[in-house]
Structures are given as C-alpha cells and as structure tokens.
BALOBA-1460 file (C-alpha; in Angstrom, 3 decimals):
// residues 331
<rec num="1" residu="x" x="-157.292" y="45.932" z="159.567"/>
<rec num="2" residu="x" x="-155.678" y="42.366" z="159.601"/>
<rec num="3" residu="x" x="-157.248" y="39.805" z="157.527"/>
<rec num="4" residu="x" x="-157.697" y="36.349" z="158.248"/>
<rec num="5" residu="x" x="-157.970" y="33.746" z="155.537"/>
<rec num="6" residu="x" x="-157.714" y="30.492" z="154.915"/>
<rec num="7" residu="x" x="-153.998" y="29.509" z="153.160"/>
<rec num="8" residu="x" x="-152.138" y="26.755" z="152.037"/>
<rec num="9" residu="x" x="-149.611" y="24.679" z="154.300"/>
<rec num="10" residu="x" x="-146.714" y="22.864" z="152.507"/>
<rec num="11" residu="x" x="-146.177" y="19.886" z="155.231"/>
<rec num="12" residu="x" x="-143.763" y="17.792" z="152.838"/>
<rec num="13" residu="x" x="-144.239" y="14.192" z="151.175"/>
<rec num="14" residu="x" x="-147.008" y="15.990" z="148.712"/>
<rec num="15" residu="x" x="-149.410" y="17.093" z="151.223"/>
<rec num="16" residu="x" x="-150.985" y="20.241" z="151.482"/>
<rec num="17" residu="x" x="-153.498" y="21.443" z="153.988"/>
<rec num="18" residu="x" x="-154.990" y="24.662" z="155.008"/>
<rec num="19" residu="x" x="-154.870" y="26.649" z="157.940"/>
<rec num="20" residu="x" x="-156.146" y="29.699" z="159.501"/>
<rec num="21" residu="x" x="-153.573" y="32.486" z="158.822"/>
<rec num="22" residu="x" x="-153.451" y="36.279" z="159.587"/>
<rec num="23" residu="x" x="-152.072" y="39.069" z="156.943"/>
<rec num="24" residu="x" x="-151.312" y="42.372" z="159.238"/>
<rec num="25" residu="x" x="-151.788" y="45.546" z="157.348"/>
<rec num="26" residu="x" x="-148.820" y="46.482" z="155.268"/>
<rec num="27" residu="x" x="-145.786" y="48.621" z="156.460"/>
<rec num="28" residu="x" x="-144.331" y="51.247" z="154.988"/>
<rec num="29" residu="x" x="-143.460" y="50.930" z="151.465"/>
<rec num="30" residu="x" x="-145.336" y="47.872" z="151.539"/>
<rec num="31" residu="x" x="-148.417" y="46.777" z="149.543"/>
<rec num="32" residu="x" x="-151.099" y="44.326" z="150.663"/>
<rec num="33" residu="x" x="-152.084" y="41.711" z="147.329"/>
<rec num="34" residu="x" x="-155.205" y="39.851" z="146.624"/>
<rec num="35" residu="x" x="-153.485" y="37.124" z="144.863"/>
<rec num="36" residu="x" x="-154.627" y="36.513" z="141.297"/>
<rec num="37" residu="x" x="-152.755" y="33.910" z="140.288"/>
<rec num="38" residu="x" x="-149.145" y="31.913" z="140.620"/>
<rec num="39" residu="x" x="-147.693" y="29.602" z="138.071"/>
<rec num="40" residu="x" x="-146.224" y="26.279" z="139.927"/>
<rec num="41" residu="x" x="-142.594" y="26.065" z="139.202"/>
<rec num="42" residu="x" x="-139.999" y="23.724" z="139.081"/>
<rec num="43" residu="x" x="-138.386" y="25.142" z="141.732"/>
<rec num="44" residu="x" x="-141.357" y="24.161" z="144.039"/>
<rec num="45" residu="x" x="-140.896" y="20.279" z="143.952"/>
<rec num="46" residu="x" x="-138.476" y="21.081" z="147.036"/>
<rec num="47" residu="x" x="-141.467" y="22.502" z="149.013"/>
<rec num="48" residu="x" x="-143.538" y="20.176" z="147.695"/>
<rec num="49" residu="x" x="-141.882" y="17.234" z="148.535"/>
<rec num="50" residu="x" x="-139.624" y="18.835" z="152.176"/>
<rec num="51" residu="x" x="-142.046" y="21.200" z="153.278"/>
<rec num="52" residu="x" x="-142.235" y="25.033" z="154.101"/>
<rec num="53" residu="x" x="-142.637" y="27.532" z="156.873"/>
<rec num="54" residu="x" x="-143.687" y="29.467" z="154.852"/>
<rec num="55" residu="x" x="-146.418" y="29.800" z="151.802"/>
<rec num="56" residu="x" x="-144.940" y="29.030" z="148.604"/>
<rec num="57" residu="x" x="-145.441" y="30.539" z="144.747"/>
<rec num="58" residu="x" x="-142.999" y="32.618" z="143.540"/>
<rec num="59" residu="x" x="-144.402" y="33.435" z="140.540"/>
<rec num="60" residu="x" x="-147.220" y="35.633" z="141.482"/>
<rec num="61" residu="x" x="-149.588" y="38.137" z="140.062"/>
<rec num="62" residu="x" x="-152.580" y="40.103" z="142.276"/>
<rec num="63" residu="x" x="-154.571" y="43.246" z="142.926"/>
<rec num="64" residu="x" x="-153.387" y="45.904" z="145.449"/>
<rec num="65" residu="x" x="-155.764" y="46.110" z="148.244"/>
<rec num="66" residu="x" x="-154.267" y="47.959" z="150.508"/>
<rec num="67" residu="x" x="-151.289" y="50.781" z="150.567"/>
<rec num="68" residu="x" x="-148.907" y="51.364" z="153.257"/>
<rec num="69" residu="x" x="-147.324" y="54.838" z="154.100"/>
<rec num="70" residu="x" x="-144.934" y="56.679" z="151.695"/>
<rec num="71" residu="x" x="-146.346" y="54.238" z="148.789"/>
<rec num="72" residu="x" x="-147.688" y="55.776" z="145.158"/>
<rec num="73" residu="x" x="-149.598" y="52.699" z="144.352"/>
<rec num="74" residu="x" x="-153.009" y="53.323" z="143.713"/>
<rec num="75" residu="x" x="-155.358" y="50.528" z="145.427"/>
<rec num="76" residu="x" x="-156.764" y="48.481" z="142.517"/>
<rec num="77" residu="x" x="-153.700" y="48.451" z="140.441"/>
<rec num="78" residu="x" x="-152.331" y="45.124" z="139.321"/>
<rec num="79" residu="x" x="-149.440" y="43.737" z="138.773"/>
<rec num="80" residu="x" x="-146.174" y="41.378" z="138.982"/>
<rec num="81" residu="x" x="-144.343" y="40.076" z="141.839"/>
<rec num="82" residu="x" x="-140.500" y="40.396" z="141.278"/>
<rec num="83" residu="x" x="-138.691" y="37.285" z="143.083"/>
<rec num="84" residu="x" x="-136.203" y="39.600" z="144.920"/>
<rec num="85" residu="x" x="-136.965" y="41.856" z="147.050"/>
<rec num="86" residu="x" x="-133.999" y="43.528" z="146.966"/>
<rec num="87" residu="x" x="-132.604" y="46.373" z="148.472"/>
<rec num="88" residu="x" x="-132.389" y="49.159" z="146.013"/>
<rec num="89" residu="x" x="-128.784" y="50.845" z="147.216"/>
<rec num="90" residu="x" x="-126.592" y="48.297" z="147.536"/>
<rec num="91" residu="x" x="-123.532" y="48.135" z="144.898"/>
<rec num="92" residu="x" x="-125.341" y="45.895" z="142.924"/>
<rec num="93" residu="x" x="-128.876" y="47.691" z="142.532"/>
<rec num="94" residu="x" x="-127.405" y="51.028" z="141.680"/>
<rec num="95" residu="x" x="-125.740" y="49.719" z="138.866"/>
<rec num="96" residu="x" x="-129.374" y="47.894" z="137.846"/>
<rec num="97" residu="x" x="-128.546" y="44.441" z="138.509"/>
<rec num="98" residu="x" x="-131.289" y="43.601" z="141.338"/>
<rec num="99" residu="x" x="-131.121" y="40.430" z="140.535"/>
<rec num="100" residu="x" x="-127.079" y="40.146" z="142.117"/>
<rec num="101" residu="x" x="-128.967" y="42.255" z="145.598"/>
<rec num="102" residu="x" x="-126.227" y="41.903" z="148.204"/>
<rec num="103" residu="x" x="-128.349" y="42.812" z="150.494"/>
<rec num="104" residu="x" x="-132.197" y="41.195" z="149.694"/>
<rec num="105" residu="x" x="-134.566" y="41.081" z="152.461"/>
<rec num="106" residu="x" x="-136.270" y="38.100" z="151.410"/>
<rec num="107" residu="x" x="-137.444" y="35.639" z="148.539"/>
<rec num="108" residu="x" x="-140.426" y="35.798" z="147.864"/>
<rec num="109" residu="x" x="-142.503" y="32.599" z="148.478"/>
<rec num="110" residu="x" x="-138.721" y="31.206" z="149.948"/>
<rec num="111" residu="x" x="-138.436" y="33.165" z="152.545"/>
<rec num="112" residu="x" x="-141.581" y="34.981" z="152.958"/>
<rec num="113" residu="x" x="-145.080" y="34.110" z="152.068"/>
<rec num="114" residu="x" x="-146.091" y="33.641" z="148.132"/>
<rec num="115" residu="x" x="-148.587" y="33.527" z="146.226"/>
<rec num="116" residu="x" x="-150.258" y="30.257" z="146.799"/>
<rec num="117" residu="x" x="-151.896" y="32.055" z="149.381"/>
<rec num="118" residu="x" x="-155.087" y="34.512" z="149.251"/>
<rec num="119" residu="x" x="-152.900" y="37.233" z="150.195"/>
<rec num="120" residu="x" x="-149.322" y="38.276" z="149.615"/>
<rec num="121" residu="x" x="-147.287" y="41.378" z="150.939"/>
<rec num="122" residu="x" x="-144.530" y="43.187" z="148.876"/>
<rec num="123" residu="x" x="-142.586" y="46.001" z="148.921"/>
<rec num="124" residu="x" x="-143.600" y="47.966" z="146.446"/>
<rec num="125" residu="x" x="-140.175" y="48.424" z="144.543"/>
<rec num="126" residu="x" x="-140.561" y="44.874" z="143.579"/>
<rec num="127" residu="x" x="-143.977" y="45.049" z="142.555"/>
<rec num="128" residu="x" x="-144.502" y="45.820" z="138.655"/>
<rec num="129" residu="x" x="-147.889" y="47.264" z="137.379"/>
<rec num="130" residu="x" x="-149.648" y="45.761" z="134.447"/>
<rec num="131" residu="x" x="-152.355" y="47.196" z="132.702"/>
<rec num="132" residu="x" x="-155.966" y="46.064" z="133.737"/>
<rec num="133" residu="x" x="-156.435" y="43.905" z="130.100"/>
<rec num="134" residu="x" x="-153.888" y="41.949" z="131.223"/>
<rec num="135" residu="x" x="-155.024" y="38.959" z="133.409"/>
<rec num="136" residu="x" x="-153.141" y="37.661" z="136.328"/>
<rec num="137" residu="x" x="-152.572" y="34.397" z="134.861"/>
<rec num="138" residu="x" x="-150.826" y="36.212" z="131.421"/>
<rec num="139" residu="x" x="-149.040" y="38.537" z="134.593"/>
<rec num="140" residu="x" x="-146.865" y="35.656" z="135.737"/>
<rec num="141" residu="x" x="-145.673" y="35.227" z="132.234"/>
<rec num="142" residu="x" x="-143.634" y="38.633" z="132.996"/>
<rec num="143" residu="x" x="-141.735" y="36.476" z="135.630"/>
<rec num="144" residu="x" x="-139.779" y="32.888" z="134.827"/>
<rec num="145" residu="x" x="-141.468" y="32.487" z="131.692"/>
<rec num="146" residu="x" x="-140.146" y="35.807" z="129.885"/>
<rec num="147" residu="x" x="-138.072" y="37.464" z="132.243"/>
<rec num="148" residu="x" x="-135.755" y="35.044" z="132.835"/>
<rec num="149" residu="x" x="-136.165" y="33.753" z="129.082"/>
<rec num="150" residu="x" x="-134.721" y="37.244" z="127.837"/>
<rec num="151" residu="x" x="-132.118" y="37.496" z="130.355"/>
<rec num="152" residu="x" x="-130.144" y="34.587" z="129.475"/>
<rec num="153" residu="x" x="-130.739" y="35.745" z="125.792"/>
<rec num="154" residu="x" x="-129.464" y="39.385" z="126.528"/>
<rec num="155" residu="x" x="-126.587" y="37.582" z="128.254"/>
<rec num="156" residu="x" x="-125.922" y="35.380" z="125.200"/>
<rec num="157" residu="x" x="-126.379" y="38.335" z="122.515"/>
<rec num="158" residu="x" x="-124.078" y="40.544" z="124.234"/>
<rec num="159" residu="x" x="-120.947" y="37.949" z="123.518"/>
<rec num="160" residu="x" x="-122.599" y="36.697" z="120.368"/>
<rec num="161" residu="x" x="-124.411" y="39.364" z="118.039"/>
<rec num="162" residu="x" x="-124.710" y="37.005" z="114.527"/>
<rec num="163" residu="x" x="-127.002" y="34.161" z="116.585"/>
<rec num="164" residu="x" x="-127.876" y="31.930" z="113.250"/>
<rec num="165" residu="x" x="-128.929" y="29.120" z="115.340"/>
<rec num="166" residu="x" x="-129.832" y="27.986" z="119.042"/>
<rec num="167" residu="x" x="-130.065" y="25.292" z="120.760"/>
<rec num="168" residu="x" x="-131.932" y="24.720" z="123.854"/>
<rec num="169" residu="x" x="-131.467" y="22.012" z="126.524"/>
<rec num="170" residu="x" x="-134.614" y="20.916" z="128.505"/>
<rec num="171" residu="x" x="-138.856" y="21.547" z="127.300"/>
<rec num="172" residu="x" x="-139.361" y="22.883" z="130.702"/>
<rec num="173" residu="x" x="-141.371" y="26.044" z="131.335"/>
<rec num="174" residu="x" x="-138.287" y="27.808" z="130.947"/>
<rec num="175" residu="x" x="-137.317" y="25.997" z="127.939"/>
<rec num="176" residu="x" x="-140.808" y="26.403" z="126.616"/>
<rec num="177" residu="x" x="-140.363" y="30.468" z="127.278"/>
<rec num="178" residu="x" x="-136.704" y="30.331" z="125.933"/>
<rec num="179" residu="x" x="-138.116" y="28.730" z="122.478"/>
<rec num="180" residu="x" x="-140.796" y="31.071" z="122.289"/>
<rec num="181" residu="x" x="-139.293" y="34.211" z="123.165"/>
<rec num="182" residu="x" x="-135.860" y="33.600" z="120.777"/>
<rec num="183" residu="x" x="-138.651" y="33.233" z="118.154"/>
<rec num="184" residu="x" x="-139.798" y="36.442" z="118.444"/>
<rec num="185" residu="x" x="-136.436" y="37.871" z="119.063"/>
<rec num="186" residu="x" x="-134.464" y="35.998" z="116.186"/>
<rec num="187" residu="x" x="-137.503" y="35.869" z="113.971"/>
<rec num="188" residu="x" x="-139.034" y="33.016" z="111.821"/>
<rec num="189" residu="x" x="-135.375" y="31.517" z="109.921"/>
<rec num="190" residu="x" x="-133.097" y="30.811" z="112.864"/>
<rec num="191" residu="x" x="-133.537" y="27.239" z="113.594"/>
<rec num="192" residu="x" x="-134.703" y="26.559" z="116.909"/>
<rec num="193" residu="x" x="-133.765" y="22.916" z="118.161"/>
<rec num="194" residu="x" x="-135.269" y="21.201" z="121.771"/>
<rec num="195" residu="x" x="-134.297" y="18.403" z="123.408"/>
<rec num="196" residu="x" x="-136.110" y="16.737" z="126.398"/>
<rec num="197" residu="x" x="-136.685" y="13.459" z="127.613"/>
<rec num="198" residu="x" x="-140.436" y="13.731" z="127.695"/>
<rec num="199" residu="x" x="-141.733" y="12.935" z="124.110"/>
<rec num="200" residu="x" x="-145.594" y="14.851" z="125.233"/>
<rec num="201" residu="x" x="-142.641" y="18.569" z="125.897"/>
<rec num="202" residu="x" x="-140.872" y="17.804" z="122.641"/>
<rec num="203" residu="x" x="-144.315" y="17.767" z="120.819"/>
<rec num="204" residu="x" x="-145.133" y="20.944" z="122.284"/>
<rec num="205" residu="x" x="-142.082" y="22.651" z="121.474"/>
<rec num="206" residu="x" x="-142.451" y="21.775" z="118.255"/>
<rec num="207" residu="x" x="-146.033" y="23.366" z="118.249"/>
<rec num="208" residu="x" x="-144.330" y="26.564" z="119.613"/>
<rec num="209" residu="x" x="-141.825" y="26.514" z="116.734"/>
<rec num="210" residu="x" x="-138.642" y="24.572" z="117.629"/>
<rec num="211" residu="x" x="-136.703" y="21.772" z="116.084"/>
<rec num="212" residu="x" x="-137.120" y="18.545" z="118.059"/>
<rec num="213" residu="x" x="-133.821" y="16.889" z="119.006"/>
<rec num="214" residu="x" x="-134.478" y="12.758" z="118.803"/>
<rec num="215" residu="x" x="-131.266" y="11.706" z="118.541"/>
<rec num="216" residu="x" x="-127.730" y="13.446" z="117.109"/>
<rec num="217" residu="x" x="-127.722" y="17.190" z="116.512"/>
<rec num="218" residu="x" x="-128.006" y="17.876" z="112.971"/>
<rec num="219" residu="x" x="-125.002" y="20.114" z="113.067"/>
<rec num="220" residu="x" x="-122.890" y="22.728" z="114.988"/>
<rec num="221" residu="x" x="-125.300" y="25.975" z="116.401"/>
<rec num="222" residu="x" x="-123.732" y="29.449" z="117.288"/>
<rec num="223" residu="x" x="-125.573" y="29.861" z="120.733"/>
<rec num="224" residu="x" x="-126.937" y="27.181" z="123.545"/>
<rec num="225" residu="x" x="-129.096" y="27.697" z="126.397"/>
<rec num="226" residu="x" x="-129.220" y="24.820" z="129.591"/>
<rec num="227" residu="x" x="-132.227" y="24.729" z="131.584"/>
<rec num="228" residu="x" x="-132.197" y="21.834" z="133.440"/>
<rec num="229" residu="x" x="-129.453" y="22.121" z="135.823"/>
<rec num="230" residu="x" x="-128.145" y="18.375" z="134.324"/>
<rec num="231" residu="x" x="-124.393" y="17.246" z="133.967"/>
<rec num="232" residu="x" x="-125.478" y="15.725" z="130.723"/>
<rec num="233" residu="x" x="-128.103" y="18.160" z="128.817"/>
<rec num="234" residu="x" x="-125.150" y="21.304" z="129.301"/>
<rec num="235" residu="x" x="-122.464" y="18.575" z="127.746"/>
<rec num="236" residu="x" x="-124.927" y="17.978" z="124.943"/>
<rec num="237" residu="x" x="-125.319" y="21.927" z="124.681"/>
<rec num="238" residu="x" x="-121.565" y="22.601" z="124.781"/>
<rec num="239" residu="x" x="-120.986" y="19.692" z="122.289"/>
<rec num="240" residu="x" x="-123.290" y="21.006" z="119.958"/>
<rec num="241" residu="x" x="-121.707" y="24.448" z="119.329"/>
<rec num="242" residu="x" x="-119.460" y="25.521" z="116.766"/>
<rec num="243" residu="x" x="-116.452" y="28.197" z="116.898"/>
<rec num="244" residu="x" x="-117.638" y="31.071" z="118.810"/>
<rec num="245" residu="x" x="-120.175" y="29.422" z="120.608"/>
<rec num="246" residu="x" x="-121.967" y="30.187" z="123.555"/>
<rec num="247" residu="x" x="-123.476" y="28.294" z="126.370"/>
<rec num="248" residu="x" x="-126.079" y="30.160" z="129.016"/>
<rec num="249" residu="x" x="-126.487" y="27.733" z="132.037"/>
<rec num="250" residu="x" x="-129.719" y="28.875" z="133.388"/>
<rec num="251" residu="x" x="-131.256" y="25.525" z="135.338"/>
<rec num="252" residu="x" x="-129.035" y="24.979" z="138.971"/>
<rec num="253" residu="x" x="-128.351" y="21.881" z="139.953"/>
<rec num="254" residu="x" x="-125.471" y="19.915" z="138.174"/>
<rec num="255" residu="x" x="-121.495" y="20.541" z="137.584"/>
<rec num="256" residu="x" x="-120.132" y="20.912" z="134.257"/>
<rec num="257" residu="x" x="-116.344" y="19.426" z="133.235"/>
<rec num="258" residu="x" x="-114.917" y="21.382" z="130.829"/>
<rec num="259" residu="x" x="-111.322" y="20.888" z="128.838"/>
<rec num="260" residu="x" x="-110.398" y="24.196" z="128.926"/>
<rec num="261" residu="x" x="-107.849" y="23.721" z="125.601"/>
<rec num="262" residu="x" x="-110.595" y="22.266" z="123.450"/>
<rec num="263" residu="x" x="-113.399" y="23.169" z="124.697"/>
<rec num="264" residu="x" x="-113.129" y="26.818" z="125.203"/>
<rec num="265" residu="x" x="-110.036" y="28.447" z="124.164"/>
<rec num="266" residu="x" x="-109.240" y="26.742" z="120.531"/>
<rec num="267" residu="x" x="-113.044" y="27.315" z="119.400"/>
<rec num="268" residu="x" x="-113.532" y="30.676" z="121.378"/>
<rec num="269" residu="x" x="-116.226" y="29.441" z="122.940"/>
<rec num="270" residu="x" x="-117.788" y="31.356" z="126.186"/>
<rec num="271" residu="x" x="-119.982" y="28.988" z="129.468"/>
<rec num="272" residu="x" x="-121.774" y="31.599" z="131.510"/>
<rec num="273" residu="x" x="-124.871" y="31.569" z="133.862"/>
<rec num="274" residu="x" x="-127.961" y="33.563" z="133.996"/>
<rec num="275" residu="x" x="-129.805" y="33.970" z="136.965"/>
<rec num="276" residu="x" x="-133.234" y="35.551" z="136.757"/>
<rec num="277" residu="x" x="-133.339" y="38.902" z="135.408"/>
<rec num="278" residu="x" x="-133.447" y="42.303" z="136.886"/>
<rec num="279" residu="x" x="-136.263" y="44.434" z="137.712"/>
<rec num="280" residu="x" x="-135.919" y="47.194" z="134.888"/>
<rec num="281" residu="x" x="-136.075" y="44.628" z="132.246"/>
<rec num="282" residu="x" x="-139.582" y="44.049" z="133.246"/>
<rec num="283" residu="x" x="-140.930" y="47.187" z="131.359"/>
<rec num="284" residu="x" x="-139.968" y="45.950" z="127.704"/>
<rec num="285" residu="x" x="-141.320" y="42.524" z="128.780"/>
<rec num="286" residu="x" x="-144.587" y="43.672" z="129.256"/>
<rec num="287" residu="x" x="-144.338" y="45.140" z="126.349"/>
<rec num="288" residu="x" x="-143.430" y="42.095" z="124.291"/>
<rec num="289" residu="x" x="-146.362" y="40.539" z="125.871"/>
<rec num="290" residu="x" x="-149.073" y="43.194" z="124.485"/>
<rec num="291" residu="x" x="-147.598" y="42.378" z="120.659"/>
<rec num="292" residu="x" x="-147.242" y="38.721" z="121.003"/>
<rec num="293" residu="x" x="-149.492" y="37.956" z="123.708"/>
<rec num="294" residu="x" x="-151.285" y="35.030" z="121.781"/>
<rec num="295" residu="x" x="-148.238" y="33.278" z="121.120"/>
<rec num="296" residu="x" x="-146.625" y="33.674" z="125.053"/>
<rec num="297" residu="x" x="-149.929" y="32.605" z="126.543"/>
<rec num="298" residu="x" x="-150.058" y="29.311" z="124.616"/>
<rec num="299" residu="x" x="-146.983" y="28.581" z="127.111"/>
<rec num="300" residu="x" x="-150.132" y="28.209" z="129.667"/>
<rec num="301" residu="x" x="-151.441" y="24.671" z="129.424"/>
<rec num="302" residu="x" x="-153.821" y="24.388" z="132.490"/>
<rec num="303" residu="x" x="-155.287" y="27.322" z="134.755"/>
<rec num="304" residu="x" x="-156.894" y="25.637" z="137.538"/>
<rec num="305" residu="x" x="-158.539" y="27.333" z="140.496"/>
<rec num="306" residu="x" x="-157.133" y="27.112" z="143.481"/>
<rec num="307" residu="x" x="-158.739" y="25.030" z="145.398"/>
<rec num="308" residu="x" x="-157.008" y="22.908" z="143.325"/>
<rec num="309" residu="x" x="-153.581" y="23.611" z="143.867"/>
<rec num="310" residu="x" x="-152.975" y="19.806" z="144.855"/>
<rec num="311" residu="x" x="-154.022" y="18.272" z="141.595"/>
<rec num="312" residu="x" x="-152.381" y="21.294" z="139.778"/>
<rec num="313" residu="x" x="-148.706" y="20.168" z="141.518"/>
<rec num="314" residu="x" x="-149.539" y="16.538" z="140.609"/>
<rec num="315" residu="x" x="-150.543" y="17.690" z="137.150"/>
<rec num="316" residu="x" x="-147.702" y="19.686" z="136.644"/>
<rec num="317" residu="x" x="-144.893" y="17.039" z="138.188"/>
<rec num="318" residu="x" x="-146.709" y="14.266" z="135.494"/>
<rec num="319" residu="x" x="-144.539" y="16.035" z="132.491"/>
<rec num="320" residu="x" x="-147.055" y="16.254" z="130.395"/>
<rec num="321" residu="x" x="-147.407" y="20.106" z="131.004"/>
<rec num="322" residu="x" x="-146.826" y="23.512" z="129.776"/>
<rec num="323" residu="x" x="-147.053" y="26.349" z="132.205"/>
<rec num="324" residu="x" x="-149.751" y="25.411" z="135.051"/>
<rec num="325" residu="x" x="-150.936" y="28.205" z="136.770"/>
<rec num="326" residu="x" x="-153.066" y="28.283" z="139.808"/>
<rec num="327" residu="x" x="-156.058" y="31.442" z="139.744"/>
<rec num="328" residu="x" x="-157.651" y="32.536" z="142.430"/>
<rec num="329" residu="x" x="-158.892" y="35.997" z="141.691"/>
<rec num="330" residu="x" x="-158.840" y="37.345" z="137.882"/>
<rec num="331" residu="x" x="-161.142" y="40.231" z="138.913"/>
C-alpha cells in the first residue's frame, strides 16, 4: 500500500519545510527503503541554497521494507544507495564502469527523491547490502567517503605503482576519506600532507594521520589528489609533484591551465579526473570497513536526528565539520 509521510522540502535561501508526501509501492525491480541515515554533502549547498523538486541526500543508507516483482531482496536487509542508477547494458556497464552509465535513469536525490526523506525507492541493482552490525550511519561511509576515496586512488595507482608520497588538496569529507583511506592503503611511512583553508579541517586531518600544509610544500610528492574543484588548490597539487607525478582531479568546479612542455611532458607527469566509483568496487569497500571500521567512522563528526536536518546543514556549511550525517532509523 502507499505510504504517506511527512518529508523534507528544499525551497532555496536555507529553508526547509515539510510536507505531506506519498511513496507508491515499488515497481518491478524496485525496492521500497526506510531511510536510516544520509550524510549531507557538499554537493547539497546547491539545493540548499536554489532549491529542489525533489528530496535531496545522496548519500543514503536504509532498511528494505518492501520488494517489488522479479526482486531477490529479502525485506529487512540493509544496505547502500549507489548514486547512479544506471542502466546495467549499456557500453559502459558491461565493461563495469557504472559510474560512465550512458544511459542512467536518474540521480539519486538529483533527480529523484533521496534520502533526506523517511522513505526512498531504488532499483535494486544499485542498492548494496551490508551486514546487520553495520549501522546506517557507518553505511554511507561505503558511498563519497570510501568509494569515491578509492576510486581516484585506483585511478592514480594504475599510472603510478611506487606512490612514496601524496598530497591532498582540500580537508573536505572527501579529503578527510582520501587521507584516511591512502593510510590504510599505503600504510603508516608514506607521508600524507593536507592543505585547507580552515585551520579547525587541518587539525583534524592531522588527527586522522596527515601532514598539515601551512605554508610551502616541504618538497616534491609522487601522487596528488584535488578535491575542491578550485583553480588554485589543483595548481598547488600539480606544483607540488615531482617527475612522474600524478594529479587526480576529483572536486568539479574550476579550470586548470596547464603548460603542456613543462608541466606534463618534460616531467612525465599525468592530470586525470575521477568521478565517483563504480558499483562492483563496493564489495571490497565494505570490506575495508569491517577491518578498519574504527578508524573510517572517526570521519563522522556529528550524527544528528533528523528532525534536525536544518541545524545539521548549518552545522555542516560552518567548516568546522567532519562527516555530518543525518539518522533517522538505525533499527
């Protein structure tokens, strides 16, 4: 049966209200959600500030409570909400990269409702079950946080296998998972150097085990990640690396001007971009989140309940944040 529930209305210039809103029963290959919990993004200031027809949170984690036909999904079963709901046969997706879908049928929490609402509706190909230990709140780690953390990383280590040093542009949420999860990846030597404008994010990163940058680099590093989309942070990032270097541009926003002669082909150095990450790297996520789920957590600064969610976005857009995530139902 249809459920109505009470759910969050982005109406621009910081407001949100709620309203009255009905979730019909799920389609085939579709799964009904009790939303668990969404971590607020960077990516939602737009929303925040211009409005949305529809609910945001693209970061979701919830409970399946109902199945439509054809599904295998057990009611019950938690999980992940993959951004993309992608096709599944285009080029693209039968080579594994869903997250290049020519053909997606929506975004979720961009073009269809998120998971700042009670209830969310998915397909269940993008849909990842978690066990039951894990709570929704550590859930959305699987998404920005560490999934597209260990994307741009994958992207970086396949043109650069003898990483000695990184360097990462911007304390964001995604600079804060980039830190944490080339720690684990790289191990306890490789120097990990920050940089951020906010003194309270450089702090942080230094709790999570990075380098703060204050001032000059203290040398040349082999690898660089960008992830705030800024003309200047991915010239710092390109600046700092030595011959062989490699720059991931993971934040949009910004252009980049590059002097082809020196600054790519003398030194050898290679500028790519990373968007997201692709479905099937979500199983060996989770399970870097079992073994080092103390350290990924710590990422989450503030869980606040949602009937919150205003003060969370205020919270959050203060700077003085790690991961804020918004819970509605652990259960």
């Amino acid at each position: 049966m249809p459920r109505t529930a009470m759910a969050p209305v982005f109406t621009g210039a910081g407001k949100i209200e709620l309203r009255e809103r009905t979730y019909r029963d799920p389609g085939p290959g579709e799964l009904l959600l009790r939303v668990g919990a969404n971590a607020i993004c960077g990516t939602d200031r737009e929303q925040y500030f211009q409005g949305s027809q529809v609910v945001p949170g693209h970061e979701a984690a919830g409970t399946v409570v109902a199945a439509g036909e054809g599904t295998g999904t057990a009611e019950g079963t938690r999980g992940a909400v993959f951004l993309m709901d992608y096709c599944g046969t285009c080029r693209s997706c039968a080579l594994g990269h869903t997250n290049q879908c020519f053909a997606k049928r929506n975004d979720m929490g961009f073009t269809a409702d998120g998971g700042y609402g009670p209830y969310e509706i998915v397909h269940e190909s993008n849909f990842f079950p978690v066990p039951a230990e894990v709570s929704a709140a550590d859930a959305t780690l699987l998404l920005d946080v560490m999934g597209t953390s260990s994307h741009a990383l994958d992207r970086l280590d396949r043109m650069r296998a003898d990483v000695e040093s990184l360097f990462v542009a911007g304390a964001g949420p995604i600079g804060l998972g980039l830190v944490a999860m080339a720690r684990i990846r790289y191990g306890a030597d490789v120097p990990i150097y920050v940089s951020d404008l906010s003194p309270w994010r450089l702090d942080f990163a230094e709790r999570l085990g990075a380098t703060p940058v204050r001032g000059a680099m203290p040398g040349a590093v082999d690898a660089a990640v960008d992830s705030t989309g800024k003309t200047t942070a991915r010239r710092q990032a390109l600046d700092a690396l030595g011959k062989r270097g490699v720059l991931v541009c993971v934040g949009h926003g910004e252009g980049l001007t590059l002097d082809v002669s020196a600054d790519l082909i003398a030194p050898e150095r290679t500028v790519m971009g990373s968007e997201y990450f692709a479905y099937a790297e979500m199983p060996a996520n989770l399970d870097v989140l079992l073994a080092h789920r103390a350290a990924l957590s710590a990422i989450i600064t503030h869980r606040l309940p949602a009937a919150e969610l205003a003060s969370a976005f205020e919270l959050f857009l203060g700077g003085e944040t790690g991961k804020v995530v918004v819970v509605q139902d652990e259960s």
